[in-house]
C-alpha positions, 0 to 999 in steps of 0.5 A: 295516603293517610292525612297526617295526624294533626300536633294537637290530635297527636298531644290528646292521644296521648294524654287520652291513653294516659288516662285510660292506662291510670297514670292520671287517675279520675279527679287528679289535675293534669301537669301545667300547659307549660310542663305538658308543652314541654313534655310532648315539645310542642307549643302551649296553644297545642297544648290547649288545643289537646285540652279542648278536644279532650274536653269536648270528649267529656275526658276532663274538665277545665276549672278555670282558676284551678286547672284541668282535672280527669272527668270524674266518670270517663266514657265508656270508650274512646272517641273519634280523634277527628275534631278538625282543625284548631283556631291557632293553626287556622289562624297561621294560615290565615295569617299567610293568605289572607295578609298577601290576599290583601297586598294584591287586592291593592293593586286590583280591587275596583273602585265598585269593590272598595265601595262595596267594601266600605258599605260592610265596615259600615255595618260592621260599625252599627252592628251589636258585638259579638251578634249574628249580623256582626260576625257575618259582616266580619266575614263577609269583609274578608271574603270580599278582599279575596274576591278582589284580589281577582284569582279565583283559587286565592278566592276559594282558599280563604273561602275554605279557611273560613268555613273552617272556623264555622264547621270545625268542631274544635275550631268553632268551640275555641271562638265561642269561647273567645266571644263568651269572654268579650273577644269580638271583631274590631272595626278599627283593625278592619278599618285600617286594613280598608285605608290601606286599600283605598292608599293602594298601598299593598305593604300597608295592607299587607302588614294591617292584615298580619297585624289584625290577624295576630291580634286575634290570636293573642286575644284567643291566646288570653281566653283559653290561658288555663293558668291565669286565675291559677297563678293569681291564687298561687300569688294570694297563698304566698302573700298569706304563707309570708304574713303567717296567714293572720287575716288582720294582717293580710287586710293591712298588706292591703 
């Protein structure tokens, strides 16, 4: 059997063959997220997911504060349409795993497994943003609370979700973007998922867990927002259409 073709796979074909076909044409700017969301019913992270991977293809170019525009010179022929999974579908299934990982671990994980945990918070405190040390302590964070939820599958799945991230194509670029942008693990979220564990509260670490997981797809969902500088120089262009474009009067106006 076939995998099936991912939302965000489905959305870039298509608006790969409209580029090949000309209805968008080397140079002009793709319709807004919220229109192509709405042309192809599906959500705006699809939407920049699609986005990304025809980006990582060379097909177009995002110009932040401007839009996407088809690449001037298209290659020569389509590429593969595989670039795995996005950070936001990852995210949701995180989301599901990770959060009832960690309601079980609060009932299971040992005393030795909640130093050990609060050992890697530790460094995570001490550790630079967004540094190779960091970002193995974030990870090694979370594979210890599915270690300790003591079911090996549980253990592995999570392990998957994880490696994922890192081998991802798609998934990898969306988070090294984030990291560009000043989007980097927080040890307080960590922190408070660790204090619900000590509680042996396993609603608590379950809601901190869904929380902090949430939290990072809403930070993904600001950096990859292709429409905010966009929407900002709209804003400008109206202000100086009402002023009748005078410079004296937009520097009063201010």
């Amino acid at each position: 059997m076939s995998e099936r073709i991912k939302l965000y796979q489905r959305v870039a074909q298509q608006l790969e063959q409209f580029i090949r076909d000309g209805r968008y044409q080397p140079g002009m700017r793709l319709p807004a997220e919220r229109d192509l969301a709405e042309q192809f019913e599906v959500s705006r992270p699809t939407v920049r997911e699609a986005v990304i991977a025809l980006e990582i293809r060379e097909l177009v170019e995002v110009r932040h504060g401007s839009g996407v525009y088809v690449s001037e010179v298209l290659p020569a022929s389509p590429q593969p349409t595989e670039l795995n999974v996005g950070a936001f579908e990852l995210i949701e299934a995180r989301i599901m795993y990770e959060g009832e990982a960690a309601a079980l671990a609060a009932s299971v994980m040992t005393e030795e497994e909640l130093a050990q945990l609060g050992r890697i918070l530790g460094e995570m405190d001490r550790f630079d943003p967004a540094s190779a040390e960091e970002l193995a302590a974030d990870r090694a964070f979370h594979l210890a609370i599915a270690e300790g939820t003591r079911n090996s599958l549980v253990a592995q799945s999570i392990e998957h979700l994880w490696d994922l991230r890192e081998q991802s194509p798609l998934c990898s670029h969306m988070f090294a973007q984030a990291r560009r942008e000043g989007v980097n693990p927080r040890p307080d979220e960590h922190r408070q998922i660790y204090d619900a564990l000590l509680a042996r509260d396993a609603d608590a670490a379950r809601s901190a867990m869904r929380a902090h997981l949430t939290r990072v797809s809403e930070d993904l969902l600001v950096v990859t927002e292709l429409e905010l500088i966009e929407k900002a120089k709209q804003e400008i262009t109206e202000k100086r259409r009402r002023l009748g474009g005078s410079p004296a009067r937009e520097a009063m106006a201010r």
